[in-house]
C-alpha positions in Angstrom: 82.3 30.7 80.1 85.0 28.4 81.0 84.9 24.9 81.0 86.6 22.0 83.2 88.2 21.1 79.4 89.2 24.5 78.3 91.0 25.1 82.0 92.6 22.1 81.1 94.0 22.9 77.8 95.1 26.4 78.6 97.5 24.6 81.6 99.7 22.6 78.8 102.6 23.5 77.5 102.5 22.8 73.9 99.2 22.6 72.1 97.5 19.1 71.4 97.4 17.8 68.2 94.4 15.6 66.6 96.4 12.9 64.5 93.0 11.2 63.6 93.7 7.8 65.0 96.8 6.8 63.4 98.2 2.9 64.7 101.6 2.9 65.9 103.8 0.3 67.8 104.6 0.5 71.3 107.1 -1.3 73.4 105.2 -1.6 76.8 108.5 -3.5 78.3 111.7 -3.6 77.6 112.8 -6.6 75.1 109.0 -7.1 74.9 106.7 -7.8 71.8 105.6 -4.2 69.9 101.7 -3.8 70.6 99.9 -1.5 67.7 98.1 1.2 69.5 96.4 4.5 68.5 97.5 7.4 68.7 94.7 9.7 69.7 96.5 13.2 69.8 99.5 14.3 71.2 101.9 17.2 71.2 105.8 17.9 71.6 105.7 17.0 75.3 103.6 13.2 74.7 101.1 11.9 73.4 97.3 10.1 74.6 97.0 6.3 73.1 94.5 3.7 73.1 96.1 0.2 73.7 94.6 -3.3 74.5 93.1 -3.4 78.3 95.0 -6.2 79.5 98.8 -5.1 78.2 101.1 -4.8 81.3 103.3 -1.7 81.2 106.7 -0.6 82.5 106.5 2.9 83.7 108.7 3.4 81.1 107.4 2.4 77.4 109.3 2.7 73.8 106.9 4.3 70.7 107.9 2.9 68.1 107.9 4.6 64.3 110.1 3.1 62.0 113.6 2.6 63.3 112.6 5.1 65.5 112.2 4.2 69.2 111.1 7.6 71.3 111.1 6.4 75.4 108.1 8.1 77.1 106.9 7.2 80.8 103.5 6.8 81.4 102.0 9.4 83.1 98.5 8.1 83.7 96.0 4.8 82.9 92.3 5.1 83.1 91.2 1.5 81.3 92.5 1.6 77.4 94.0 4.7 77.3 97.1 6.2 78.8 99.1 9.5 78.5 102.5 9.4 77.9 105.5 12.1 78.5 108.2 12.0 76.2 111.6 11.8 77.9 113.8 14.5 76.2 116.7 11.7 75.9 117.8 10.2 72.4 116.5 10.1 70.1 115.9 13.9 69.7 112.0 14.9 69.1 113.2 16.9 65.8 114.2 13.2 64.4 110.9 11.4 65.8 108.9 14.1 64.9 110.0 13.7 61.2 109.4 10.1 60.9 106.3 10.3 62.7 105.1 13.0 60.1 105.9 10.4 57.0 104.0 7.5 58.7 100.7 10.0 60.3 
């Protein structure tokens, strides 16, 4: 029987990935303060975080890994959490990927 979720999951492109609630930084404005959030999955395309209910976000946002800084725009809000799409500008995802895999 299908389920709401698994109609959901079968839509995306790339398949999710659980990264067991790894903290990250995240830019939520340009020039502004890194917050640490958590990363609750995500996938080649973006990722799902949990970040502090009253942070103000740009539509776009910086994750931040290292010196890495991957730009993402947010593609949804619902209270703490928010979904991200990775915008396929610099720096490439092979690079962010491979620092992301040292730090997760």
């Amino acid at each position: 029987m299908l389920t709401i979720a698994s109609m959901r999951s079968n839509r995306r492109d790339s398949a999710r990935q659980d990264v067991g609630n790894k903290i990250i930084q995240l830019e939520v404005k340009l020039g502004a303060l890194v917050v640490d959030c958590v990363v609750l999955d995500w996938s080649e395309r973006g990722a799902r975080l949990l970040i502090p209910d009253d942070i103000e976000l740009a539509r776009i946002v910086h994750l931040v890994i290292g010196d890495v800084r991957k730009p993402a725009w947010v593609a949804w809000r619902k209270r703490s959490q928010i979904g991200v799409e990775f915008l396929s500008a610099a720096p490439p995802w092979e690079k962010f990927r491979d620092q992301a895999r040292n730090l997760l």
